[in-house]
C-alpha positions as CSV (number, residue, x, y, z in Angstrom):
1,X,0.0,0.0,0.0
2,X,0.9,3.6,-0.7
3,X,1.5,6.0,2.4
4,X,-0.2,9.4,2.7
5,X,3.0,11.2,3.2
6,X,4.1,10.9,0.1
7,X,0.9,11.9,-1.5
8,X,0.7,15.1,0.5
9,X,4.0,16.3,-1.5
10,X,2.7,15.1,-4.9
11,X,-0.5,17.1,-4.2
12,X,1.7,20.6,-2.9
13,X,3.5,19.9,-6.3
14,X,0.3,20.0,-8.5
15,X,-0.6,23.1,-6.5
16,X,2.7,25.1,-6.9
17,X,2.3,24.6,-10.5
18,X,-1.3,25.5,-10.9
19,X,-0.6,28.9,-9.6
20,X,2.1,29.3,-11.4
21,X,0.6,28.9,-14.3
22,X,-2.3,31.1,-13.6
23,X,0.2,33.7,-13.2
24,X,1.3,33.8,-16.2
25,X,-1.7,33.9,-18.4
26,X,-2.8,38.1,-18.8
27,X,-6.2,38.5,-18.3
28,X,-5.6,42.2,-20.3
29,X,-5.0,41.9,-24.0
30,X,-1.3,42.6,-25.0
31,X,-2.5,45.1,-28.0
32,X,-4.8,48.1,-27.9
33,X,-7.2,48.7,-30.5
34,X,-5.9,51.6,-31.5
35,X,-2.6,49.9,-32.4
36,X,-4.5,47.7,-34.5
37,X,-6.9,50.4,-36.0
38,X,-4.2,52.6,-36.7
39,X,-2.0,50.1,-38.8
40,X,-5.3,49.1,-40.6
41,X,-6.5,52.6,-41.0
42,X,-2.8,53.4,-42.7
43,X,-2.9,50.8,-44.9
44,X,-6.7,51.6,-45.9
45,X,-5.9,55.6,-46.7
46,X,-2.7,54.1,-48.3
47,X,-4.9,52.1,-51.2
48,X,-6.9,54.9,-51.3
49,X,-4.6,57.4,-52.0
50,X,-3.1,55.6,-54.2
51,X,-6.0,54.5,-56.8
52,X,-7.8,57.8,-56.1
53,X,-4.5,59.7,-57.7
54,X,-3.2,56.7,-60.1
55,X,-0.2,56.5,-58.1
56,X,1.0,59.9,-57.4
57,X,4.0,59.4,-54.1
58,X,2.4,62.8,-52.3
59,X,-1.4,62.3,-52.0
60,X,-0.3,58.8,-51.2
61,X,1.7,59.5,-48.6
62,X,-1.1,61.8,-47.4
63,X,-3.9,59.5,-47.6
64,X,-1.9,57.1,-45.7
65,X,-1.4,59.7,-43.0
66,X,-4.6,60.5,-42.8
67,X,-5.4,56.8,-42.2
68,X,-3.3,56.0,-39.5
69,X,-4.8,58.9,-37.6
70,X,-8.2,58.2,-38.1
71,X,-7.5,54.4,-37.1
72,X,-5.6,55.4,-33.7
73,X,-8.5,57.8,-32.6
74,X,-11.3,55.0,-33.5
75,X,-9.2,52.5,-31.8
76,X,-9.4,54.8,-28.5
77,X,-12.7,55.3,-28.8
78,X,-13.2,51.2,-28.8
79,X,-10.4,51.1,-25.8
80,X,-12.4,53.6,-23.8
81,X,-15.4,51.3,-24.4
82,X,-14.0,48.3,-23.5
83,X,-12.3,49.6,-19.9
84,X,-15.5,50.6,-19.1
């Protein structure tokens, strides 16, 4: 037959790694929308910028700008909304 002692240390054992492994999962998510939104807003006013002007280097440049910023103050707005 088994003895109990040696179960008790098994069972600290499964413990100690339980919590250590609910330690390291994040319960926050690592990137903010408005990281997100902002690279997808660039790359969106970078297509358009570029078809609207067949190609031309300054209004693309412009629209992709333009993009960006409007993707990183829509992202805040859904970061706001989700710490809420």
């Amino acid at each position: 037959m088994t003895k109990p002692h040696h179960r008790k240390k098994h069972k600290e054992k499964v413990r100690q790694y339980k919590q250590n492994y609910e330690n390291t999962i994040s319960p926050k998510a690592k990137t903010k929308a408005s990281t997100i939104f902002s690279i997808v807003g660039a790359v969106i006013g970078l297509a358009i910028g570029y078809f609207a002007t067949q190609g031309a280097v300054l209004w693309s440049v412009i629209g992709l700008a333009a993009g960006g910023v409007a993707g990183f103050f829509a992202g805040g707005k859904m970061d706001e909304g989700g710490s809420k």
